[in-house]
C-alpha positions as CSV (number, residue, x, y, z in Angstrom):
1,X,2.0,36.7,0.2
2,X,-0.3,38.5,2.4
3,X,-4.1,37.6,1.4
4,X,-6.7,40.1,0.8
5,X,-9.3,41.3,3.6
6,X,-12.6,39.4,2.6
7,X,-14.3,43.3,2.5
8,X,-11.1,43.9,-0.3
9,X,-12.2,40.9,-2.0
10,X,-15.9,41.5,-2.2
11,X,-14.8,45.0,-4.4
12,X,-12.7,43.4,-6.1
13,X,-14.9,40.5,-7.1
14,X,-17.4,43.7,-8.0
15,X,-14.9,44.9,-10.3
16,X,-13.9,42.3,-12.4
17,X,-17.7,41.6,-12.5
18,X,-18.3,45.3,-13.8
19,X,-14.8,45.4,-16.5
20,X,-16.4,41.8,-17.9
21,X,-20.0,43.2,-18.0
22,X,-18.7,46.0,-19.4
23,X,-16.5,44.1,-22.6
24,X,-18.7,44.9,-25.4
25,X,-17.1,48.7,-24.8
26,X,-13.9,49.7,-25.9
27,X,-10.9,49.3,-23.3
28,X,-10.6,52.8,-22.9
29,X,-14.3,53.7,-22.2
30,X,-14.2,50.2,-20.0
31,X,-11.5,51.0,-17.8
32,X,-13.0,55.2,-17.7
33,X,-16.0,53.1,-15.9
34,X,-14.2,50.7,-13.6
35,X,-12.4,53.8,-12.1
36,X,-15.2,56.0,-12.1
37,X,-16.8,53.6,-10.0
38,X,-14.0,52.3,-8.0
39,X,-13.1,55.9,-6.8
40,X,-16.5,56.0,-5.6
41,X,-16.7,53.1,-4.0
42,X,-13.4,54.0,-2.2
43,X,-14.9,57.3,-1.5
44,X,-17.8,55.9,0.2
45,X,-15.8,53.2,2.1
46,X,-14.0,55.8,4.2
47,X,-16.6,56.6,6.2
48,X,-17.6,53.2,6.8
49,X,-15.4,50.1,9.1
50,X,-13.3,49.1,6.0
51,X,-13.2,45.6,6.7
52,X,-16.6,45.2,7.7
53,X,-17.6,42.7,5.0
54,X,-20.9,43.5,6.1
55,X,-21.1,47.3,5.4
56,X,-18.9,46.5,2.3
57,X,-21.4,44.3,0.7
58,X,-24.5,47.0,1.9
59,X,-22.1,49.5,-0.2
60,X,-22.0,47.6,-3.1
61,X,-25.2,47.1,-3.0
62,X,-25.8,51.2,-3.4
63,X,-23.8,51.5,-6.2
64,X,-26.0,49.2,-8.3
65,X,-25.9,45.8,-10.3
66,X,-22.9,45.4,-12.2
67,X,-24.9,44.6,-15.2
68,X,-27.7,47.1,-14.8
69,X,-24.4,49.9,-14.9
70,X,-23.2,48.2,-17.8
71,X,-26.2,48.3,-19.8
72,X,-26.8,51.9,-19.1
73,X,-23.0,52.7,-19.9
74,X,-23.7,50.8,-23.6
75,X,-27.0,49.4,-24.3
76,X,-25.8,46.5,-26.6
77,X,-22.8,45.6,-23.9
78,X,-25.3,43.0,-22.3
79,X,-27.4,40.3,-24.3
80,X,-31.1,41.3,-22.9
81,X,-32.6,38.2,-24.0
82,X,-32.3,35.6,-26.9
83,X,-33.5,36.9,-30.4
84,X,-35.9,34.8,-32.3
85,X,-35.0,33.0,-35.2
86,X,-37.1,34.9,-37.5
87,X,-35.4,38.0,-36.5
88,X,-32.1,37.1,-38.4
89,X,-34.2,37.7,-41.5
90,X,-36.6,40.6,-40.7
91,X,-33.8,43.2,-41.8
92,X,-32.8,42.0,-45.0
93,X,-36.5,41.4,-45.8
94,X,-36.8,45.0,-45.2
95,X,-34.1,46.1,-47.6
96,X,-34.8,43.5,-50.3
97,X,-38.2,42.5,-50.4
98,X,-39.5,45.1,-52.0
99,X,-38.6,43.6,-54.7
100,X,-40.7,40.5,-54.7
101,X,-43.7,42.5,-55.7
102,X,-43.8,44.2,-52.2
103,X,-44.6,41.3,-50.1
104,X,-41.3,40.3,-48.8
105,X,-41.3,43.7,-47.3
106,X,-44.7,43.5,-45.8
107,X,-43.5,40.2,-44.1
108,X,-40.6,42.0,-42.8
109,X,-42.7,44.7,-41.3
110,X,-44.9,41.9,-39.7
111,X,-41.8,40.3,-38.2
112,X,-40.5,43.5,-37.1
113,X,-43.3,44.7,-34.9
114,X,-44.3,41.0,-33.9
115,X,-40.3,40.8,-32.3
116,X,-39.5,41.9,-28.5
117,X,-35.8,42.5,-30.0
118,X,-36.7,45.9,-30.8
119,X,-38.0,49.0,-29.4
120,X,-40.9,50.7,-30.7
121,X,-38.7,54.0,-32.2
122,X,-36.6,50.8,-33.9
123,X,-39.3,49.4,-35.4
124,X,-40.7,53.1,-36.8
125,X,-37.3,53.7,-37.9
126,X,-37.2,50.4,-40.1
127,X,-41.0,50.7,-41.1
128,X,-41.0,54.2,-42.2
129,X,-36.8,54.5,-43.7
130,X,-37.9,53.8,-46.4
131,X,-41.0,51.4,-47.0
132,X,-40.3,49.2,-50.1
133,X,-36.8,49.6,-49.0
134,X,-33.7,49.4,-51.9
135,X,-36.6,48.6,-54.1
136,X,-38.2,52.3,-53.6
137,X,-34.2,53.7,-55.3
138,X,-35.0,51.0,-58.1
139,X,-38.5,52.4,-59.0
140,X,-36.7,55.9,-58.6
141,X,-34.3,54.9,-61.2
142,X,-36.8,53.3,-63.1
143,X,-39.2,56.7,-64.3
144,X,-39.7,57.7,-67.2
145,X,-37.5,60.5,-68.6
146,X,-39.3,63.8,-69.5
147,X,-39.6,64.2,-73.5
148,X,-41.7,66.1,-75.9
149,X,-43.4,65.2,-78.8
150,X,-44.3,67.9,-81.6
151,X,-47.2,67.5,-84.4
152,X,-46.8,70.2,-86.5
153,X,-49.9,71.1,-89.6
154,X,-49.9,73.6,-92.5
155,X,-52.5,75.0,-94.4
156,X,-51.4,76.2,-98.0
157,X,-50.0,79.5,-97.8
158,X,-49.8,79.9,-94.3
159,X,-46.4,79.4,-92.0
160,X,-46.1,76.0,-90.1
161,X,-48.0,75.5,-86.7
162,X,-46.6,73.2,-84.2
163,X,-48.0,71.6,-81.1
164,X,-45.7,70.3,-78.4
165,X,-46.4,68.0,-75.5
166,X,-44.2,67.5,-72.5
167,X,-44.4,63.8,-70.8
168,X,-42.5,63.5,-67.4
169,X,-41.6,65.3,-64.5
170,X,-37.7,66.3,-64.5
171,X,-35.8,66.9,-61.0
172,X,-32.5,69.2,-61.4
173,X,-29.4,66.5,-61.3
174,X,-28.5,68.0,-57.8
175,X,-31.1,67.3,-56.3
176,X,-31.9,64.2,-58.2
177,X,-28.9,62.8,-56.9
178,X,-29.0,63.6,-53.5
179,X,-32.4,61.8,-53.5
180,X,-30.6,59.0,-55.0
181,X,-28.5,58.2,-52.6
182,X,-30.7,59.1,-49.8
183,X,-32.9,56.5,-51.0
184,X,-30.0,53.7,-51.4
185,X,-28.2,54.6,-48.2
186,X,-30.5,54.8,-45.5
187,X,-32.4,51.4,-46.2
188,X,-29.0,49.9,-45.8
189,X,-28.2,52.0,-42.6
190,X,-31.2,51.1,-41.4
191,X,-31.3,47.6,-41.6
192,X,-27.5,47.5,-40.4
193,X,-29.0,49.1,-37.3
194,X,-31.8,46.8,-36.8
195,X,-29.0,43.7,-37.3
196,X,-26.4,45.2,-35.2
197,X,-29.4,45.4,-32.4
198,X,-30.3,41.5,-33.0
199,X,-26.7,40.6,-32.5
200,X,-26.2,41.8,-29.4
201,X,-29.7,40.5,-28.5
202,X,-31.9,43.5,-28.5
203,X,-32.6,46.6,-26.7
204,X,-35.4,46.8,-24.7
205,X,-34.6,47.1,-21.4
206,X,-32.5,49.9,-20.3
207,X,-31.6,49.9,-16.9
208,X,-32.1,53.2,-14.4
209,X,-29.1,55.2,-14.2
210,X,-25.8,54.1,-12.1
211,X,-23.2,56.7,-13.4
């Protein structure tokens, strides 16, 4: 078996660094990449010596940092840096601690803009979506519903008078509704997001663009 040119091996080396950089993608959208680049590359190296190792490695070079190409194809496809341990919690504290009087969600703001996992539009997103989190929809549910109350007087010989109150502040069901599940869906969303960031070990840094 004849062996590969050392220049051949350097790109191929570069592409099996690239498709495993790339694996948090789908296969598809993976392998779109890889040949994207490896046309380019093979583009490139015809006006070059191809088996100058040399000028193959100054190619390479040009094209950009495996990982730096994979974290601008996906930004969660490379583990930036290693989330704190608080972080695991700063979601969920968002969603649910509302309900302990307010302060588990004031914690879970603290945490949240105290963490390097996020980026600053993250951190706005899960401070402002909604504050108080699910326990904002509970206080929702929680109103009052809009009654009356009559007190009625009569003198003799004259025709009933009645005064009526109305208490409350009633919403048409639509719309009521819609702000219903607004209000339980996108806490949840939200901290989903913020989770699904800490997993794959945050977002800050986005590399320059390779593609």
């Amino acid at each position: 078996m004849r062996r590969k040119a050392p220049a051949d091996r350097l790109i191929a080396r570069y592409l099996a660094t690239l498709d495993r950089d790339l694996g948090a993608l789908p296969h598809a959208r993976r392998r779109q990449i890889v040949d994207e680049i490896s046309r380019h590359i093979a583009e490139a190296r015809a006006d070059l010596d191809r088996d100058d190792p040399v000028a193959i490695k100054a190619l390479l070079e040009r094209v950009g940092d495996p990982r730096s190409i994979a974290a601008e194809a996906d930004p969660y496809a490379l583990q930036a840096r290693p989330t704190r341990w608080t972080d695991r919690f700063t979601p969920w504290l968002l969603l649910l601690g509302g309900f302990f009087f307010g302060v588990g969600w004031l914690l879970g703001v603290v945490l949240l803009w105290a963490s390097p996992t996020w980026r600053t539009r993250d951190k706005l997103l899960g401070t402002a979506v909604f504050p108080g989190g699910l326990a904002t929809a509970f206080t929702f549910l929680s109103l009052p519903a809009p009654g009356s109350s009559c007190t009625g007087s009569q003198q003799p010989g004259q025709r009933l008078v009645l005064h009526c109150t109305t208490s409350g502040f009633a919403l048409p069901f639509p719309i009521a509704l819609l702000m219903l599940v607004v209000l339980v869906a996108a806490p949840i969303i939200t901290a989903a997001h913020l989770d699904r960031i800490r997993r794959h070990g945050g977002t800050d840094n986005r590399a320059p663009s390779h593609i």
